[in-house]
N, C-alpha and C positions, 0 to 999 in steps of 0.2 A: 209788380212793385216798381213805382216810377223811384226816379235817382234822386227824388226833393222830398221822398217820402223821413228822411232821418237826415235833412241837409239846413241845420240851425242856422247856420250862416247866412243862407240862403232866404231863409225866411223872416229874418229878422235885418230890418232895411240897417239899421244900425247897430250891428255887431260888432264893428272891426271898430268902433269908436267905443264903445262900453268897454269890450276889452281891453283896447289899448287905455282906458280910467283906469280898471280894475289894477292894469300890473302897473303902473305906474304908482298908484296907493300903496300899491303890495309891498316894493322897494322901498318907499317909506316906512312903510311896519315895521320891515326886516329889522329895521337900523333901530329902533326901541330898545332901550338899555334892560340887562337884564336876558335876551331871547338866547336861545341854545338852537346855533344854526347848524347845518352842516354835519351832524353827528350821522355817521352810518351805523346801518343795521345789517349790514352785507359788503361782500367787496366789490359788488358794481357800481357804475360811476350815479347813477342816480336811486340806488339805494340808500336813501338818508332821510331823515329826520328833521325836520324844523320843528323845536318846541319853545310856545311861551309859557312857564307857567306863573300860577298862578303865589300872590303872596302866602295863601296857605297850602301847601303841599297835600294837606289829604281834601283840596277841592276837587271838585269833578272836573273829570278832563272830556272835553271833546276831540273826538280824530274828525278831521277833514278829507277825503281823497279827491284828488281833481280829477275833471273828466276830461273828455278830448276824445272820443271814440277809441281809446287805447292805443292812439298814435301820433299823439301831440298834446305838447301845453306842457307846464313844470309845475311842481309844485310850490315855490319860489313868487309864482304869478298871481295864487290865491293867498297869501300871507292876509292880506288886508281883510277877509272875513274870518277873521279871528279876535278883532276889535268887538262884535256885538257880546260875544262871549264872555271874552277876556273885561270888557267890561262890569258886568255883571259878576266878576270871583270868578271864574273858572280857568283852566289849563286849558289853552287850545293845543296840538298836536297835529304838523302835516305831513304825511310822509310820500317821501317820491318812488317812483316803481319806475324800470324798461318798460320802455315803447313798443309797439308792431310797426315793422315787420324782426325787426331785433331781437324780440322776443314775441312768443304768441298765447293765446290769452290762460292757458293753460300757467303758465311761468309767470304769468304777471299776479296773475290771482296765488297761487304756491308765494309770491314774493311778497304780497302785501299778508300772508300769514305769519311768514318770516319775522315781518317789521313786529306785526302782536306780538311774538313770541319776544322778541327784542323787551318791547315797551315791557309788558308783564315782568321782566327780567330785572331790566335797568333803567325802568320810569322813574322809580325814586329816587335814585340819581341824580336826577334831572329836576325833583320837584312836581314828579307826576308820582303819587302814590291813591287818589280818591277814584272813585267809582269813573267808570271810561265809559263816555256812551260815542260811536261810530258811527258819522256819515259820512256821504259825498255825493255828487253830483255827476248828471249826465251817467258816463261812462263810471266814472267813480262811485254812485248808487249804484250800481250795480254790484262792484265790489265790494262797498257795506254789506250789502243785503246777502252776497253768500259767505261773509265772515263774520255776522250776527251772531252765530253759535259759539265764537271764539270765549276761550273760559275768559278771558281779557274784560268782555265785553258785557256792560250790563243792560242796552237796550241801542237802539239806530233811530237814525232819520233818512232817508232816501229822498232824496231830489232829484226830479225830472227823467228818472234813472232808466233805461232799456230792460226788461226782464224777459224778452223771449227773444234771441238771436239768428231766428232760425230766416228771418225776413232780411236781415243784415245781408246775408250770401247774394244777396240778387241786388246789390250794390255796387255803386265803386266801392265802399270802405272795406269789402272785402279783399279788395286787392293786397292790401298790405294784413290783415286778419288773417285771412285765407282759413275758414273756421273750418273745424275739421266736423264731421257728424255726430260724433263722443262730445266737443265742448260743446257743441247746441244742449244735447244730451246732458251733459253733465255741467254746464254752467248759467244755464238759464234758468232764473230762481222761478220762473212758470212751469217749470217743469220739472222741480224737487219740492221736499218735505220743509215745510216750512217753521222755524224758529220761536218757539214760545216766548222769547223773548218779544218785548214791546216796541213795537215798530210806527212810525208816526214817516206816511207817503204825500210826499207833495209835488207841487205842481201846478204849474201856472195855466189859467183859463184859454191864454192866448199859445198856449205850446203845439205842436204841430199832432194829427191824431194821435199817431203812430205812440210816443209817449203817451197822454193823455189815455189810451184807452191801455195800454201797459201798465200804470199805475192802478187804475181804477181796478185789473182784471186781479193785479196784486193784491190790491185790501183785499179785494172778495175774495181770492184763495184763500189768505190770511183767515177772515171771518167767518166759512163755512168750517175750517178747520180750528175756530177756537183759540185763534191766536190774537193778544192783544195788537190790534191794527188801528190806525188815525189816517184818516184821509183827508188830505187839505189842498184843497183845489184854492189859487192866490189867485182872487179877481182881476183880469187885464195884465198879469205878469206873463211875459214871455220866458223864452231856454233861456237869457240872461239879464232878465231885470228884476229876476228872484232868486236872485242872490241877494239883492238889497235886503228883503225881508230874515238873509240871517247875518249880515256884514252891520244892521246899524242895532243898536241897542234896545230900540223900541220898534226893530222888525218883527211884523206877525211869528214869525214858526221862534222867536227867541222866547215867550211865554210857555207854549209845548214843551220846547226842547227841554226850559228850567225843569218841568213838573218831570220830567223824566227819572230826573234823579233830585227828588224833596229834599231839601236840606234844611235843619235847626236854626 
């Protein structure tokens, strides 16, 4: 396993300039009248909450989780793909989790169950009371996909998401991970009982294998097992130029996402 096999930065000439778009947009979002920033679900400093919702409160809400291989990025920096959404009537929902090496992946996945348990609690609060469907990206699909089963949760979308970690260890990113043999074991969704709930994997044409054949290996678990799975491979999009396809309103995966949860 070479070091550029799971190094997105690296393979995408212009990363550092998309990103630096994205949080820039994102800081604008935040400031939209009306958002509920800043609400924690826990007493760590980045256990919180960012919610927009929606004018109707029993709309559907989506969760976002940002990725970052579990040791960088804020959830603060994706605010701005809540716009495709939020357009269209629904509640978007971001929530933040500790980082590695601070916390390890054990604690971070237990803390994004926390945050469900939170939302189920005190969504409506907030204006979040309709059907919750949960994705995220990168690192953060990976956290959809093993809290799919949450009673919160009525179906996911996974982006570009890692599902076997066992290749991770032969990394730098393990440096700060430092995966133990139980979380390969018990956190890589290739290697557990998969979710009847409705799962919709995507992923860009241009992603690096290592994802690309992660996803693909996912539906197929998914579909020998009977589980409703969508596999969408995004023509020519790269680890982040598919996010556009759920950031604008007439992005590809924002038509899936609708039919998730039908609405009257």
């Amino acid at each position: 396993m070479t070091s550029d096999a799971y190094d997105n930065n690296k393979a995408v000439p212009d990363a550092a300039g998309l990103n630096a778009e994205r949080i820039a947009a994102s800081l604008i979002f935040r400031s939209r009248p009306g958002a509920h920033l800043d609400i924690p679900y826990g007493p760590k400093e980045r256990q919180k909450w960012d919610i927009f919702p929606a004018a109707n409160p029993s709309a559907p809400c989506l969760i976002f989780i940002h990725g970052g291989y579990w040791q960088r990025n804020r959830r603060e920096e994706f605010a701005c793909l809540a716009e495709g959404m939020t357009d269209h009537g629904w509640s978007v929902a971001l929530p933040g989790y500790s980082l590695a090496p601070e916390a390890n992946l054990r604690d971070i996945t237990e803390e994004i169950r926390c945050a469900l348990d939170w939302l189920r609690a005190h969504g409506s609060d907030y204006g979040v009371a309709g059907k919750v469907v949960i994705s995220g990206w990168s690192a953060g699909a990976q956290l959809a996909v093993l809290l799919l089963n949450h009673p919160v949760i009525s179906a996911g979308l996974a982006i570009s998401g890692v599902y076997e970690l066992e290749p991770l260890r032969l990394t730098p990113l393990n440096d700060a991970l430092k995966l133990t043999d139980q979380e390969v074991a018990g956190l890589s969704p290739l290697r557990l009982p998969v979710s009847p709930k409705p799962l919709i994997i995507a992923y860009g044409s241009n992603e690096l294998a290592a994802l690309v054949n992660d996803s693909v290996a996912l539906h197929e678990k998914r579909v020998a097992d009977h589980a409703s799975s969508r596999l969408m491979p995004i023509a020519g999009a790269n680890h982040f130029t598919i996010l556009r396809e759920l950031r604008a309103a007439d992005g590809q995966l924002i038509p899936p996402l609708r039919s998730l949860v039908p609405q009257g």
